[in-house]
C-alpha positions as CSV (number, residue, x, y, z in Angstrom):
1,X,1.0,-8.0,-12.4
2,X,3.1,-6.3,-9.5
3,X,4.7,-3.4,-11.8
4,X,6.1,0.1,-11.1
5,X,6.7,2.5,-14.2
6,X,7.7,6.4,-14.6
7,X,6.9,7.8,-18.1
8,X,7.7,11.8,-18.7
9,X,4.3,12.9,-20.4
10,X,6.2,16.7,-20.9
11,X,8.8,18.8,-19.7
12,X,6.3,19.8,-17.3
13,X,4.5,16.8,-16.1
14,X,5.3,13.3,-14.6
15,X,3.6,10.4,-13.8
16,X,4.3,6.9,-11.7
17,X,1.9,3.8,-12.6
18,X,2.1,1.0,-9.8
19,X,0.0,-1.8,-10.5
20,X,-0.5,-4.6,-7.7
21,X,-2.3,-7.7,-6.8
22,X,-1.2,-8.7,-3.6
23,X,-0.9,-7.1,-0.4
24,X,2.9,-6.5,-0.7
25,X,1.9,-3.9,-3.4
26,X,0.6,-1.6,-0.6
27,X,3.6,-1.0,0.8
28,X,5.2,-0.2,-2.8
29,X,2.4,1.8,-3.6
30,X,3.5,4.1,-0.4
31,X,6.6,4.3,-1.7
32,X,6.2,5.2,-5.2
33,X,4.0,7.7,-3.7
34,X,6.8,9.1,-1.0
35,X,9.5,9.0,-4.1
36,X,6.9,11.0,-6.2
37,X,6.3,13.6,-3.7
38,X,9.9,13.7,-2.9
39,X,10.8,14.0,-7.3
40,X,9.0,17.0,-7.8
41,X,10.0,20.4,-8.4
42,X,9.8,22.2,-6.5
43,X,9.1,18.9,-4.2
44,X,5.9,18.5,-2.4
45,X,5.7,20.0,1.2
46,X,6.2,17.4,4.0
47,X,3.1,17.7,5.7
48,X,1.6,17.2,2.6
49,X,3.6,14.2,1.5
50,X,2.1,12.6,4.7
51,X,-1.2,13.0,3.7
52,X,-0.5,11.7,-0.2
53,X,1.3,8.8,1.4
54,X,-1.9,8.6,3.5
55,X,-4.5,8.9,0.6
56,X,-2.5,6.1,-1.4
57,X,-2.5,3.8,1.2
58,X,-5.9,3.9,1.7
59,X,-7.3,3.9,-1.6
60,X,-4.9,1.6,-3.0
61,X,-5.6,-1.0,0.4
62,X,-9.7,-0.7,-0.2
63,X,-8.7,-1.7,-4.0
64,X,-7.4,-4.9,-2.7
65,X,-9.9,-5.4,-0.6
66,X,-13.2,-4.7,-1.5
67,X,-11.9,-3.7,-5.4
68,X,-11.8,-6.8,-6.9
69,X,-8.1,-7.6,-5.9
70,X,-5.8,-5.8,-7.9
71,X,-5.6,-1.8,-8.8
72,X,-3.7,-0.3,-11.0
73,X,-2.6,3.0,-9.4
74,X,-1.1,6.7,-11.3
75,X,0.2,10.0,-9.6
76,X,0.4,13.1,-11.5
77,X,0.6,16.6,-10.4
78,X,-0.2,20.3,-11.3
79,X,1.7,23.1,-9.5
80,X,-1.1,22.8,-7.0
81,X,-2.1,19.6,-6.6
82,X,-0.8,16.0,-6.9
83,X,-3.9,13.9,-8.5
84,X,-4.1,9.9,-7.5
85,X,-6.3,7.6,-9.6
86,X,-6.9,4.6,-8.2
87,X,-8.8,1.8,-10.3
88,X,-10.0,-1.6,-9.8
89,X,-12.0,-4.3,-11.5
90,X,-15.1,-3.3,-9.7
91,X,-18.2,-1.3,-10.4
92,X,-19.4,-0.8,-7.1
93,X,-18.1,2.5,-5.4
94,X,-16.6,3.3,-2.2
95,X,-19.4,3.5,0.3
96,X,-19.2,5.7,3.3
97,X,-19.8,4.4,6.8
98,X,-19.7,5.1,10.1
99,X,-16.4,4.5,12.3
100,X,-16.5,1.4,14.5
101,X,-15.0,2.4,17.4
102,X,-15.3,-0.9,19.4
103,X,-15.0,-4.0,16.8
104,X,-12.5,-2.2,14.6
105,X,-13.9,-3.3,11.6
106,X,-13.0,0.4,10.0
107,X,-15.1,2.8,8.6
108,X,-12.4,5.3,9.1
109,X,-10.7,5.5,5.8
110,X,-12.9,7.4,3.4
111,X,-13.7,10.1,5.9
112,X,-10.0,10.5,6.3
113,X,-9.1,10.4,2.7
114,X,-12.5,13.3,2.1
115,X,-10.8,15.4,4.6
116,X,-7.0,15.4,3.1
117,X,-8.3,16.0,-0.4
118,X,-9.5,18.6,-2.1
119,X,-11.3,16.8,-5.1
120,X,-12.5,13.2,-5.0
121,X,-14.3,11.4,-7.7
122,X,-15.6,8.4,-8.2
123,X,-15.5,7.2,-12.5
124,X,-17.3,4.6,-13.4
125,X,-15.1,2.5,-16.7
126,X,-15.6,2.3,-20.0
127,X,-15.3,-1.6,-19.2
128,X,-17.0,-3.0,-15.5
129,X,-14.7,-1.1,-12.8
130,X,-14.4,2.1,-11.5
131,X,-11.3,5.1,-10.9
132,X,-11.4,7.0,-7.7
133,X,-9.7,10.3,-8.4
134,X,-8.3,12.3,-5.7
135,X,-6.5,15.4,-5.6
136,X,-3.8,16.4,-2.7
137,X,-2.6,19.8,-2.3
138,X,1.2,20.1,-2.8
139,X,1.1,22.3,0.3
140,X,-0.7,22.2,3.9
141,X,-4.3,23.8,3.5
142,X,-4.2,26.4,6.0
143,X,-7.0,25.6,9.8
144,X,-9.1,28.4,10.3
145,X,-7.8,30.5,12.4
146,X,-3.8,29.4,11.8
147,X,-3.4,30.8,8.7
């Protein structure tokens, strides 16, 4: 089920799948997602290869975990964004919570992957599960003030 494919859709457009089922798929996921960034041209802005590292890791990791076990993951990109989809087997979607801070049970991962995105969406399947969609900037969005 552990899989990692690159298809060219166009002369303009490439995509990575990375299915997993175990929780040595995270770490491929990650770098999939690096290699992607990294592929592009022109390639995808450091910082902001951080934070699509950082959105992968944390949507594909919740897929394993409260998902239903396995996720099939796909990158894709625009000149302005690189779009993640993320699915799993299960209808029930992400649920926002609030940090624990003592017990470190988390509650810090969808906050985090709201704030380095700039579109998320949640898509319920044509079958029982559910695609989270989330779209990185290929470059830094400028901090009030900096920019």
């Amino acid at each position: 089920m552990n899989s990692t494919q690159t298809a060219v859709a166009s002369t303009h457009s490439v995509s990575t799948v990375v299915r997993g089922a175990d929780p040595s798929s995270i770490r491929r996921a990650r770098e999939a997602a690096r290699a992607y960034a990294v592929g592009l041209v022109p390639a995808v802005d450091r910082t902001a290869g951080d934070s699509l590292v950082l959105v992968v890791s944390e949507l594909v990791t919740n897929a394993l975990r409260h998902g239903g076990g396995r996720y099939t993951m796909a990158l894709s990109a625009t000149d302005d964004v690189v779009t993640v989809e993320v699915s799993d087997p299960s209808p029930v979607p992400p649920r926002e919570r609030a940090p624990d801070l003592n017990g470190g049970s988390g509650g810090f991962g969808w906050h985090m992957v709201r704030h380095l995105t700039t579109g998320l969406t949640v898509i319920r399947g044509p079958d029982a599960g559910k695609t989270i969609r989330a779209q990185v900037p290929r470059a830094p969005r400028s901090t009030p003030g900096t920019g």
